[in-house]
PDB file as gemmi writes it, atoms N, CA and C in Angstrom:
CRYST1    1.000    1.000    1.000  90.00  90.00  90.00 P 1                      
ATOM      1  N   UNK A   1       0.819  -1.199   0.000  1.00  0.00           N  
ATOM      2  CA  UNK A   1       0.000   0.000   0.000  1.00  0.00           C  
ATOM      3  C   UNK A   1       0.864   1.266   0.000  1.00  0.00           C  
ATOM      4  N   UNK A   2       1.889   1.077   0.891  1.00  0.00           N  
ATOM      5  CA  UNK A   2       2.864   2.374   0.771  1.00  0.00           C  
ATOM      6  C   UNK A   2       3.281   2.582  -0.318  1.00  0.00           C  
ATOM      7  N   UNK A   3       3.812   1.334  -0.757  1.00  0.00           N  
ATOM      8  CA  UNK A   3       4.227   1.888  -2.583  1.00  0.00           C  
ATOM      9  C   UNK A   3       3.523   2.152  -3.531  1.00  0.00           C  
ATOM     10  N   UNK A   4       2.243   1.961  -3.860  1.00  0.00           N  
ATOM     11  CA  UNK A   4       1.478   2.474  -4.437  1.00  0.00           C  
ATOM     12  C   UNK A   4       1.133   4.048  -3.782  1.00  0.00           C  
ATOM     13  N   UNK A   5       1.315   4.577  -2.734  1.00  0.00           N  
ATOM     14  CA  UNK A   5       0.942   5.521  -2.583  1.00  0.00           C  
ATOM     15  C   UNK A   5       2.312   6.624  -2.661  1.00  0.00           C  
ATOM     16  N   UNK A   6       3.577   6.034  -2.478  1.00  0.00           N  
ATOM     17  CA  UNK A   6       4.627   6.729  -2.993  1.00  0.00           C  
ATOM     18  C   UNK A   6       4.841   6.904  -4.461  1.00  0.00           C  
ATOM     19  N   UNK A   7       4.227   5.689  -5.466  1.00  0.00           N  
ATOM     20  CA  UNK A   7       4.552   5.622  -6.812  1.00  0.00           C  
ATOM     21  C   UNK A   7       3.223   6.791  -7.193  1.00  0.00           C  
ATOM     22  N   UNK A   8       2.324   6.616  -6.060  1.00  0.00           N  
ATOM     23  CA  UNK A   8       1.442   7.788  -7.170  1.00  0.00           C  
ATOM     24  C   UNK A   8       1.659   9.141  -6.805  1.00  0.00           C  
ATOM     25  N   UNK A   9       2.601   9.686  -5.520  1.00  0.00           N  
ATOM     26  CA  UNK A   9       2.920  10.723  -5.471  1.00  0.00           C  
ATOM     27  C   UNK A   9       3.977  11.206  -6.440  1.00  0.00           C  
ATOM     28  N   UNK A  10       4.967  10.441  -6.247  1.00  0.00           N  
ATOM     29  CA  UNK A  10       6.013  10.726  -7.606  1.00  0.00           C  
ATOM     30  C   UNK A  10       5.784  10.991  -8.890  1.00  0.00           C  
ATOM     31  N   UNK A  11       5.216  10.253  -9.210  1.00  0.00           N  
ATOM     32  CA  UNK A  11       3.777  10.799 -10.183  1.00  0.00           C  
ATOM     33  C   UNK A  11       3.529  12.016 -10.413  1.00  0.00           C  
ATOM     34  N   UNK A  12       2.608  12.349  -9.801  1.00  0.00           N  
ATOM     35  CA  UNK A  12       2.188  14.086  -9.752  1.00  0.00           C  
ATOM     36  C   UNK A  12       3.607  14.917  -9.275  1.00  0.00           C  
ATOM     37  N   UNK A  13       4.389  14.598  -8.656  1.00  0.00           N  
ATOM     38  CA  UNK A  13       4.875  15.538  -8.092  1.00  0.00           C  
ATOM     39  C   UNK A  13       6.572  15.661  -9.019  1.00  0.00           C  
ATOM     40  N   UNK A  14       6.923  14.324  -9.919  1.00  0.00           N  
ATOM     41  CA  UNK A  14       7.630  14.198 -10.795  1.00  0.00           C  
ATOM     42  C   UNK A  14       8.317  15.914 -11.312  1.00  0.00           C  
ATOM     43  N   UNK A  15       7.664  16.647 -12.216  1.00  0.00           N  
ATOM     44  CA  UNK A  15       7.844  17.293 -12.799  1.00  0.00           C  
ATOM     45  C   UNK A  15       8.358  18.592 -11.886  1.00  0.00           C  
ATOM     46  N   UNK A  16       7.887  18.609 -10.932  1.00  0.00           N  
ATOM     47  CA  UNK A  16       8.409  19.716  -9.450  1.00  0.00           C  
ATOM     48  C   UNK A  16      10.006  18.866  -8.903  1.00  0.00           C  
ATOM     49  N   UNK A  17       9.772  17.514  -8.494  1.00  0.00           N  
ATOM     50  CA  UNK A  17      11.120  17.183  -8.525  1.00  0.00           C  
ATOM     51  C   UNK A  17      11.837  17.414  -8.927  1.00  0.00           C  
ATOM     52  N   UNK A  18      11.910  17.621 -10.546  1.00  0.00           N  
ATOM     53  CA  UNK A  18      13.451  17.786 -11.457  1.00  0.00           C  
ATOM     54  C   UNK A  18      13.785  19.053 -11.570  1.00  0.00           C  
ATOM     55  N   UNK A  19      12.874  20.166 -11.461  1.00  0.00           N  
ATOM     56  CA  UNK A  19      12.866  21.562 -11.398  1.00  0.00           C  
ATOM     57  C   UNK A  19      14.132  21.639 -10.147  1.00  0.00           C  
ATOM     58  N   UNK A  20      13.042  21.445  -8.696  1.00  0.00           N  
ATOM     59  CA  UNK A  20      13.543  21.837  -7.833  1.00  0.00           C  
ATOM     60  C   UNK A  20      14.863  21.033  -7.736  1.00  0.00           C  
ATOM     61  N   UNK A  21      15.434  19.940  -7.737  1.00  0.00           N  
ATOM     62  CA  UNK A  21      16.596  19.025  -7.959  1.00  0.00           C  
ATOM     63  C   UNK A  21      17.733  19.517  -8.536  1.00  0.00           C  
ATOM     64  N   UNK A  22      17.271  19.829  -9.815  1.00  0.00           N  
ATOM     65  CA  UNK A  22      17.718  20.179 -11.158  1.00  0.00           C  
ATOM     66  C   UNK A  22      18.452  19.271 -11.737  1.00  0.00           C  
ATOM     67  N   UNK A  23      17.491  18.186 -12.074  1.00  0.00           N  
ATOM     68  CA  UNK A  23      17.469  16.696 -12.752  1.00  0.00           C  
ATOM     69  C   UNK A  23      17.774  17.087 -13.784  1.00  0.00           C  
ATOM     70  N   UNK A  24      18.622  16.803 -14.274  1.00  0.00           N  
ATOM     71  CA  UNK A  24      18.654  16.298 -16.219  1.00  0.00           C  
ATOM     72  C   UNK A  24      17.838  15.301 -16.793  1.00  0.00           C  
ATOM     73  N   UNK A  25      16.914  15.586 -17.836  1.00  0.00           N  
ATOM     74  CA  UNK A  25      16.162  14.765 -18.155  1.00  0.00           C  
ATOM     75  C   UNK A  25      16.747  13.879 -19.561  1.00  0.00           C  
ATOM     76  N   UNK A  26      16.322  13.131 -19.791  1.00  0.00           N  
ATOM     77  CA  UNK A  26      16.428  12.443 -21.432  1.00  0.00           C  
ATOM     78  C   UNK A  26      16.768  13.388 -22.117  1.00  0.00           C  
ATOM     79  N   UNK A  27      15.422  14.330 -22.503  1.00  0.00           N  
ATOM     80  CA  UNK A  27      15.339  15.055 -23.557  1.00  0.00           C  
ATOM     81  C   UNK A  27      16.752  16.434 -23.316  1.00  0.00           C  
ATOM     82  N   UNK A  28      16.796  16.569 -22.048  1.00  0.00           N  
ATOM     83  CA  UNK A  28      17.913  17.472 -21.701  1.00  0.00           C  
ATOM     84  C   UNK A  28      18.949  17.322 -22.504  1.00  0.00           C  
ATOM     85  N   UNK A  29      19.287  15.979 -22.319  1.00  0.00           N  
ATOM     86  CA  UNK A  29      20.835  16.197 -22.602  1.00  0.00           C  
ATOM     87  C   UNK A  29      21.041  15.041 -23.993  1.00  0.00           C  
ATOM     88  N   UNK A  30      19.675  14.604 -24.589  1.00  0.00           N  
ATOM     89  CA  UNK A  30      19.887  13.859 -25.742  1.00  0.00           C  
ATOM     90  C   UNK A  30      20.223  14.920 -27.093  1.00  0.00           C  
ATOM     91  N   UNK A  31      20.457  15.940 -27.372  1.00  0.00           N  
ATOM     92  CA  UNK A  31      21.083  16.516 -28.264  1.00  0.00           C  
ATOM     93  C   UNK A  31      22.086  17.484 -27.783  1.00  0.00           C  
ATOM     94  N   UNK A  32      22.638  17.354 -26.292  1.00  0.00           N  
ATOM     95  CA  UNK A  32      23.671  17.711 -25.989  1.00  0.00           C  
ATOM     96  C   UNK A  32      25.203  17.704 -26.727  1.00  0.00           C  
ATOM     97  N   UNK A  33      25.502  17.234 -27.407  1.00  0.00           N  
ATOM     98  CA  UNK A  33      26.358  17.255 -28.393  1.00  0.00           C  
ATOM     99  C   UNK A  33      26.300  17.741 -29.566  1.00  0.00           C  
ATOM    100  N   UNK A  34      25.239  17.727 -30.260  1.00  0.00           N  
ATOM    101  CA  UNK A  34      24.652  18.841 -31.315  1.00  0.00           C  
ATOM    102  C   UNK A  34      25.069  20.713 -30.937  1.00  0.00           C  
ATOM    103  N   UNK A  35      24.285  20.111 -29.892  1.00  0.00           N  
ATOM    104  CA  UNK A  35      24.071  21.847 -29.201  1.00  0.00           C  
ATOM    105  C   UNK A  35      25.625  22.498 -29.033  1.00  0.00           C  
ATOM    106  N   UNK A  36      26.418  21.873 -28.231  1.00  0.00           N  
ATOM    107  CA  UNK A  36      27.664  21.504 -28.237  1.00  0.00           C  
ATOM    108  C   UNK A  36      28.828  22.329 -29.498  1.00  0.00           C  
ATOM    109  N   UNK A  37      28.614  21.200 -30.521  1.00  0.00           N  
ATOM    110  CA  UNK A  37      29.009  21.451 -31.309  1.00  0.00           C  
ATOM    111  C   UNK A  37      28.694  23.222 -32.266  1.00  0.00           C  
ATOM    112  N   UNK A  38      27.549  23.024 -31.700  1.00  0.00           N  
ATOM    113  CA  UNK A  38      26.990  24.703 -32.405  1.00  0.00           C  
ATOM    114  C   UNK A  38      27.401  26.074 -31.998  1.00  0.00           C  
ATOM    115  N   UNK A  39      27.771  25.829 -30.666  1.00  0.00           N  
ATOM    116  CA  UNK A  39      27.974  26.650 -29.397  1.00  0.00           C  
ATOM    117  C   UNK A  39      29.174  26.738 -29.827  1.00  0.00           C  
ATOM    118  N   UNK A  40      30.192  25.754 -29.748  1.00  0.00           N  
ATOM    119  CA  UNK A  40      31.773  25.598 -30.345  1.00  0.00           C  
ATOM    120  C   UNK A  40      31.995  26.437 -31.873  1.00  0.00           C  
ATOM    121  N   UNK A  41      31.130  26.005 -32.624  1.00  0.00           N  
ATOM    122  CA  UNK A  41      30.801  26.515 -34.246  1.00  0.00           C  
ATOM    123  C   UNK A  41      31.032  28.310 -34.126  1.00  0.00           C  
ATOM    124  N   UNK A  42      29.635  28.673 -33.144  1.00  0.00           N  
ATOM    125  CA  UNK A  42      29.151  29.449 -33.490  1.00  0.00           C  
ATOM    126  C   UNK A  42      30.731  30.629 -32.614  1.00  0.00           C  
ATOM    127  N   UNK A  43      31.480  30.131 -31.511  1.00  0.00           N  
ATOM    128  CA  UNK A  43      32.404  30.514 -30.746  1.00  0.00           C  
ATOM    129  C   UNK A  43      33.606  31.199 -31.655  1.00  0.00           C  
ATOM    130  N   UNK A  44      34.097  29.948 -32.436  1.00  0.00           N  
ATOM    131  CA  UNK A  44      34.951  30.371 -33.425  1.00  0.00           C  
ATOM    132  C   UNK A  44      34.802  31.455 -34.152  1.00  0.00           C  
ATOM    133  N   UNK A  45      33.063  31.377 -35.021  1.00  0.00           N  
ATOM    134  CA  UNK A  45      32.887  32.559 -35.615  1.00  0.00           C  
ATOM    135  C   UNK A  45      32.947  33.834 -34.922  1.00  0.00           C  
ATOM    136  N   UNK A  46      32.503  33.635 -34.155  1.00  0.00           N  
ATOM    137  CA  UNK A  46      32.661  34.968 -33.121  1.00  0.00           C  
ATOM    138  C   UNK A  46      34.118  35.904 -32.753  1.00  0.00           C  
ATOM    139  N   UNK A  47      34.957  34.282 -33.018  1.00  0.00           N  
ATOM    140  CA  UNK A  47      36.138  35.041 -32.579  1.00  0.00           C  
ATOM    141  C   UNK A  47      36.940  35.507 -34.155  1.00  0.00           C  
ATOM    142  N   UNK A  48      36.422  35.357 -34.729  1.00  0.00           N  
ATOM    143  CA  UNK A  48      37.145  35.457 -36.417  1.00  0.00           C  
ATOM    144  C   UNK A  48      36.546  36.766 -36.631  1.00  0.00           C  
ATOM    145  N   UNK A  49      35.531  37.157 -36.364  1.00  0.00           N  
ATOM    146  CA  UNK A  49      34.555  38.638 -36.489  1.00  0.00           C  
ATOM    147  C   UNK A  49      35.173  39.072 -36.017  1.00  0.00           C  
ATOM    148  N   UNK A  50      35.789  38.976 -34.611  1.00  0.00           N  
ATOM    149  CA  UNK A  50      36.390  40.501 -33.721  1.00  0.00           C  
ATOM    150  C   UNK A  50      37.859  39.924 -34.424  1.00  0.00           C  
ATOM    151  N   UNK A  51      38.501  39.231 -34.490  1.00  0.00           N  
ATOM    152  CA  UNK A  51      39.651  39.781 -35.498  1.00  0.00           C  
ATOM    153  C   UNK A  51      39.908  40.410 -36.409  1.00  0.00           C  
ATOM    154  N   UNK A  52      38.461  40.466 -37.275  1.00  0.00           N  
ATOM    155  CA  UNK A  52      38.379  41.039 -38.623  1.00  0.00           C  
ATOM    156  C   UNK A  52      38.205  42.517 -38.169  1.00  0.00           C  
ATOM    157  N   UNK A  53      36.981  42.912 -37.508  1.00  0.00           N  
ATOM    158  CA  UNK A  53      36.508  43.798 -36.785  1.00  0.00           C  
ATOM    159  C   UNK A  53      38.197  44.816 -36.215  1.00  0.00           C  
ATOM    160  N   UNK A  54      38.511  43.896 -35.365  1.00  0.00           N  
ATOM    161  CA  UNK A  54      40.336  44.670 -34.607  1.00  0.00           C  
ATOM    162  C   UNK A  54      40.717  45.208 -36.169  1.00  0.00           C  
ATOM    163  N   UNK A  55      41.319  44.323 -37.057  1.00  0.00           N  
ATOM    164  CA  UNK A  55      41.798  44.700 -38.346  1.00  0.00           C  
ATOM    165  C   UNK A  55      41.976  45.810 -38.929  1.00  0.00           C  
ATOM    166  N   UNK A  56      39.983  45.671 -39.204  1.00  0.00           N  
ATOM    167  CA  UNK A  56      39.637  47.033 -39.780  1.00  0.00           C  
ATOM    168  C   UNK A  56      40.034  48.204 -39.112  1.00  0.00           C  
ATOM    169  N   UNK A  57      39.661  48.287 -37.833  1.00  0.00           N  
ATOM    170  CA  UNK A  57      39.307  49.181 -36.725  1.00  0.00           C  
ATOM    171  C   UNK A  57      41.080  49.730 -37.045  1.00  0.00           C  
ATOM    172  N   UNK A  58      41.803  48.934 -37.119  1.00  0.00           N  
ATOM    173  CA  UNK A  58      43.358  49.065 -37.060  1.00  0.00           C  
ATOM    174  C   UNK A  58      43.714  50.123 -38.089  1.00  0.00           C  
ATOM    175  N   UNK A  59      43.171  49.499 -39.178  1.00  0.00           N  
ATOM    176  CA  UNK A  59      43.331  50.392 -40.717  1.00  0.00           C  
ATOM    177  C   UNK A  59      42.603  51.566 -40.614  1.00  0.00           C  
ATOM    178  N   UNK A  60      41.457  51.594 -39.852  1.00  0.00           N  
ATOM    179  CA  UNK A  60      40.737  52.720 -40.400  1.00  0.00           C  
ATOM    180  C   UNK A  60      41.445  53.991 -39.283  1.00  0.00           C  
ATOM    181  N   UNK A  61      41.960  53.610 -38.188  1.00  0.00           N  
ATOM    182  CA  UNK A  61      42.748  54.568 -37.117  1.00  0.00           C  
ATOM    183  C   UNK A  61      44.127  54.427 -38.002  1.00  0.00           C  
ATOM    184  N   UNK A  62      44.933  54.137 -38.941  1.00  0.00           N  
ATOM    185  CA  UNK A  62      45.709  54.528 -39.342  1.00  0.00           C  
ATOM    186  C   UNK A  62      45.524  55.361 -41.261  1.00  0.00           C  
ATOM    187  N   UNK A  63      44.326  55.352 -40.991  1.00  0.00           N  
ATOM    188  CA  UNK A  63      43.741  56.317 -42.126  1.00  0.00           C  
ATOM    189  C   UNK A  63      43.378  57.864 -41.477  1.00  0.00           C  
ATOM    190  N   UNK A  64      42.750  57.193 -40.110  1.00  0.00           N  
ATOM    191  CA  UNK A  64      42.454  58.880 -39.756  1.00  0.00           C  
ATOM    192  C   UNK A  64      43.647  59.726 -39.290  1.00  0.00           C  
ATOM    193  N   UNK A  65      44.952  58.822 -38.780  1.00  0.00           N  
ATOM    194  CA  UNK A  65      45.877  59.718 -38.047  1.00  0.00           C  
ATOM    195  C   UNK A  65      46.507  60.412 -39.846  1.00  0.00           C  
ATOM    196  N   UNK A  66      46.453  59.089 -40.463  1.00  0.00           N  
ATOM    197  CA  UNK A  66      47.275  60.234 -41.987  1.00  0.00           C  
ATOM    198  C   UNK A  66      46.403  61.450 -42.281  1.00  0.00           C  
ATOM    199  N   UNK A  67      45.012  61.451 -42.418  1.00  0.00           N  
ATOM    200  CA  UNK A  67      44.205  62.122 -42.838  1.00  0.00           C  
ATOM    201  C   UNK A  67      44.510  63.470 -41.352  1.00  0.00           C  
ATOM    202  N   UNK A  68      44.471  63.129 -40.381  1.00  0.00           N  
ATOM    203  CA  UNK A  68      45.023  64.580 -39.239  1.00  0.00           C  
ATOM    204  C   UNK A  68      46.047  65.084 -39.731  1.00  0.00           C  
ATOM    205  N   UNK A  69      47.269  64.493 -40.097  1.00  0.00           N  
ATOM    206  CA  UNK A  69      48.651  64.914 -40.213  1.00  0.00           C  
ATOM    207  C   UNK A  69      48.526  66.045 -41.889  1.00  0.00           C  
ATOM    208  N   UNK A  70      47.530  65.463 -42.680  1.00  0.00           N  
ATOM    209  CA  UNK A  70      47.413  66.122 -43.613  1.00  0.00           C  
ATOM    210  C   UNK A  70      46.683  67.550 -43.258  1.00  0.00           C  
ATOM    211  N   UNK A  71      45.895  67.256 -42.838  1.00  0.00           N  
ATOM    212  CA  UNK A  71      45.247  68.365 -42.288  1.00  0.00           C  
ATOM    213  C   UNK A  71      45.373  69.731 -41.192  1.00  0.00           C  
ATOM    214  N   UNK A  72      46.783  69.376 -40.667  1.00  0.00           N  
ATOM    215  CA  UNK A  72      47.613  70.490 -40.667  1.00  0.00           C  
ATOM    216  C   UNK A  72      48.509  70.776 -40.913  1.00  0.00           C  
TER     217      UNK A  72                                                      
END                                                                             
């Protein structure tokens, strides 16, 4: 009788468990490596932008100091 009355609380109360716990579920972490990989993907790009970004930024402050020097 107890276990039926523990299996049917767990039951209802399942979904508050993993919250409050902070259970990983199946679905959690079954495309965890996808995600992963995207996060990694998307990291790189990120860091190739602010290189490009520094670059420019580099060239265009050695356009404005010529363009000062001309200008007086």
């Amino acid at each position: 009788m107890i276990d039926k009355y523990m299996n049917a609380y767990l039951d209802r109360r399942m979904k508050y468990l993993v919250e409050e716990w902070q259970i990983a579920t199946k679905n959690d972490v079954a495309d965890f490596s996808s995600r992963l990989n995207a996060l990694t993907a998307e990291a790189a790009k990120l860091a190739t932008s602010g290189k490009n970004a520094e670059a420019k930024l580099s060239g265009l402050e050695a356009r404005a100091k010529k363009l000062e020097a001309l200008k007086k």
